[in-house]
SEVEX-225364 format. One record per residue: residue in one letter; x, y, z of N, C-alpha, C in turn. Coordinates in steps of 0.001 Angstrom, whole numbers, padded with zeros to 6 digits, always signed. Layout:
# SEVEX-225364
AXYZXYZXYZ
...
***
This chain:
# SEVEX-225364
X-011025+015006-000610-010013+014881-001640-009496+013448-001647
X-009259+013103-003027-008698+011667-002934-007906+011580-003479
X-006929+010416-004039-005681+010467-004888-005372+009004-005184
X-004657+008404-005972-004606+006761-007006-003005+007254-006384
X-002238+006674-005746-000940+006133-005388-000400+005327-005742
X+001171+005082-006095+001486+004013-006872+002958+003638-005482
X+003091+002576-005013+004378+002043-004074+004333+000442-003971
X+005440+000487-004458+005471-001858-004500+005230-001675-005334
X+004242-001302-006712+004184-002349-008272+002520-002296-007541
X+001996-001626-006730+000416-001377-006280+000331-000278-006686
X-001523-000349-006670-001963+001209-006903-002937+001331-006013
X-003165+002288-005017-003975+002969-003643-004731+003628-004392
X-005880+002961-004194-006821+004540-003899-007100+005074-001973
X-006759+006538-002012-006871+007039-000996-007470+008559-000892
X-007889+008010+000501-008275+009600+000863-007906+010196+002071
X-008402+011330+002790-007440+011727+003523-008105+010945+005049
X-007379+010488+005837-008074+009627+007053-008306+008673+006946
X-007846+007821+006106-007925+006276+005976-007078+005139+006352
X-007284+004413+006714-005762+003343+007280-005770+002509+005671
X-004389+002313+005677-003967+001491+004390-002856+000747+004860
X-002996-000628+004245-001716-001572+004566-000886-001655+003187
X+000550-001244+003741+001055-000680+002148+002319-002132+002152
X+003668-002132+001553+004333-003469+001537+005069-002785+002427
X+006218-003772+003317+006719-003442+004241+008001-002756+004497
X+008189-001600+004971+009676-000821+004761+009825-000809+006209
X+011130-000391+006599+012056+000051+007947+011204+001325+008583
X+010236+000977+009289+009831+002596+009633+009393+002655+011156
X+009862+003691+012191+009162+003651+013241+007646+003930+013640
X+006917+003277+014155+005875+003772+014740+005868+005477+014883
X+004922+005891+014489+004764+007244+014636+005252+007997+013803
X+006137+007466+012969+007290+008451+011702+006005+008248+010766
X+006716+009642+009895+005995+009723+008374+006535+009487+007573
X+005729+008825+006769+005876+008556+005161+005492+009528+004359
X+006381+009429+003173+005762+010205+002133+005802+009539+000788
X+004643+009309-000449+004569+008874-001203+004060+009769-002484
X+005528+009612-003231+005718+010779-004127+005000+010438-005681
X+004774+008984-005707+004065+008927-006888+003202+008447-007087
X+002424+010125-007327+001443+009706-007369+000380+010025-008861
X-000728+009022-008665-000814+009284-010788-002201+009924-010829
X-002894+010406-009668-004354+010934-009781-004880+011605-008563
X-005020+012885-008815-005597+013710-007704-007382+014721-008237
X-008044+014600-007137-009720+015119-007691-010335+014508-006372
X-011510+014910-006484-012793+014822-005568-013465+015557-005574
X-014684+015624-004870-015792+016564-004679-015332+018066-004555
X-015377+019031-005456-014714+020250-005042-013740+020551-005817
X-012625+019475-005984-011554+019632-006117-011405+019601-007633
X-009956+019896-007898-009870+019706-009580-009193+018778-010152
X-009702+017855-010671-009066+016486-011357-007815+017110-012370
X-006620+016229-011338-005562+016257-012058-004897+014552-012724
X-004584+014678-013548-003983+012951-014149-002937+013044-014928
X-002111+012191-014068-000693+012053-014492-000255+011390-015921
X+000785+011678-016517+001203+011113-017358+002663+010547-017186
X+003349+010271-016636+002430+008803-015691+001991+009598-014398
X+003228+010615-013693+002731+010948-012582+002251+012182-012694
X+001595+012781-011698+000904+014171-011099+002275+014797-011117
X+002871+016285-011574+004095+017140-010916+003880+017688-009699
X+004594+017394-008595+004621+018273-007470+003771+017719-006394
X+002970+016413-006972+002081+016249-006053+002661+014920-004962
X+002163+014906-003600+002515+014284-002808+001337+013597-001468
X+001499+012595-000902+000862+012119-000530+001695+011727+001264
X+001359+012439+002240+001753+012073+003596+001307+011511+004499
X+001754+010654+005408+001091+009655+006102+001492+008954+007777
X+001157+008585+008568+001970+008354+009730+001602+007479+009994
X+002936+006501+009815+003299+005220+010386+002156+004699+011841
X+001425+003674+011571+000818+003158+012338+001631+001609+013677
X+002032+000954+012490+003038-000074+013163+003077-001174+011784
X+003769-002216+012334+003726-003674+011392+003301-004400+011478
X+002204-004781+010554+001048-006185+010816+001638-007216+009771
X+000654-008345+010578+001155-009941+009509-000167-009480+008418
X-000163-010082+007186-001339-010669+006084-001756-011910+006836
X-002897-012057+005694-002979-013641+006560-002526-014702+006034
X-002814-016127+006159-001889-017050+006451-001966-017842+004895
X-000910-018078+004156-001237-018404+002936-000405-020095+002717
X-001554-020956+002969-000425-022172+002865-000571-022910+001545
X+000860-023320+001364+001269-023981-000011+001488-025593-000082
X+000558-025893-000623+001012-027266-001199+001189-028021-001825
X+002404-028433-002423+003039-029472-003275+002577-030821-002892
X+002029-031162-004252+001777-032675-003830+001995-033837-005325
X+003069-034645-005164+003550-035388-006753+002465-036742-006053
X+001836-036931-007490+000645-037938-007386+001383-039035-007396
X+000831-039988-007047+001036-041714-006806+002541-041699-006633
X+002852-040738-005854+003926-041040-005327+004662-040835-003809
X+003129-040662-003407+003257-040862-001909+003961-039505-000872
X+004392-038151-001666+005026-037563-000803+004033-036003-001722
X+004079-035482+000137+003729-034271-000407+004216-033553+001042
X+004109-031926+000613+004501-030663+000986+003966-029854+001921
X+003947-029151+002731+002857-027936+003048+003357-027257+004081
X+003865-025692+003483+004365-024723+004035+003301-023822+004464
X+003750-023102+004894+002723-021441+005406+003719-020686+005334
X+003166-018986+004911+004158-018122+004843+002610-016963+005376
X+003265-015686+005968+002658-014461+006536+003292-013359+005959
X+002726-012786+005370+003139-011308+004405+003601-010171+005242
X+004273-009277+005652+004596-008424+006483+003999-007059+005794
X+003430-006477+006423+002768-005223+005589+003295-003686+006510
X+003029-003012+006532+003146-001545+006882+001956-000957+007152
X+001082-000161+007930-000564-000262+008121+000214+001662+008537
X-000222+002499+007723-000308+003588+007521-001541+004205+007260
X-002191+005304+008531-002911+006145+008178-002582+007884+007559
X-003769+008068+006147-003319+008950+005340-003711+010462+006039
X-002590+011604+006002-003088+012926+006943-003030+013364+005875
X-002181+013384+004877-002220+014848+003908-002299+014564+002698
X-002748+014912+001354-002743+015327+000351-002470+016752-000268
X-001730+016588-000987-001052+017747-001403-000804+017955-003040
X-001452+018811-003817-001323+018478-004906-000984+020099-005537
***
């Protein structure tokens, strides 16, 4: 069974047993998540459901893995013939959740 998830302004495709790095919330190691909107449920077997926008009733559960960095994204400003330039780095904080349940 699989399902199209929507959390952050993203859209998941998932299935059940997969690790996913989602955007980063307050969560302990080992706690569950639950992600309620969701816009597409079906697979082999199963019966394709599609939201308008979302699926009713359907839900998506998951347990907190821990908090990882993205990788390293550096920025640089640079004003021509004028001798000065920039260069930051920034690391994305993500959420790395594997999926146990689908529920539709």
């Amino acid at each position: 069974m699989e399902a199209v998830i929507r959390d952050g302004g993203h859209q998941y495709r998932v299935s059940e047993g997969m690790t996913l790095d989602v955007e980063y919330r307050e969560a302990e190691a080992g706690s569950t998540v639950e992600f309620g909107e969701v816009l597409y449920i079906g697979g082999e077997g199963a019966e394709t459901r599609i939201g308008s926008p979302t699926v009713a009733g359907a839900k998506v559960q998951a347990t907190v893995i821990g908090q990882v960095k993205g990788d390293k994204l550096l920025v640089v400003k640079f004003r021509r013939r004028q001798g000065s330039q920039t260069r930051t780095g920034h690391r994305q904080p993500y959420l790395r959740v594997q999926i146990d349940k689908i529920e539709g």
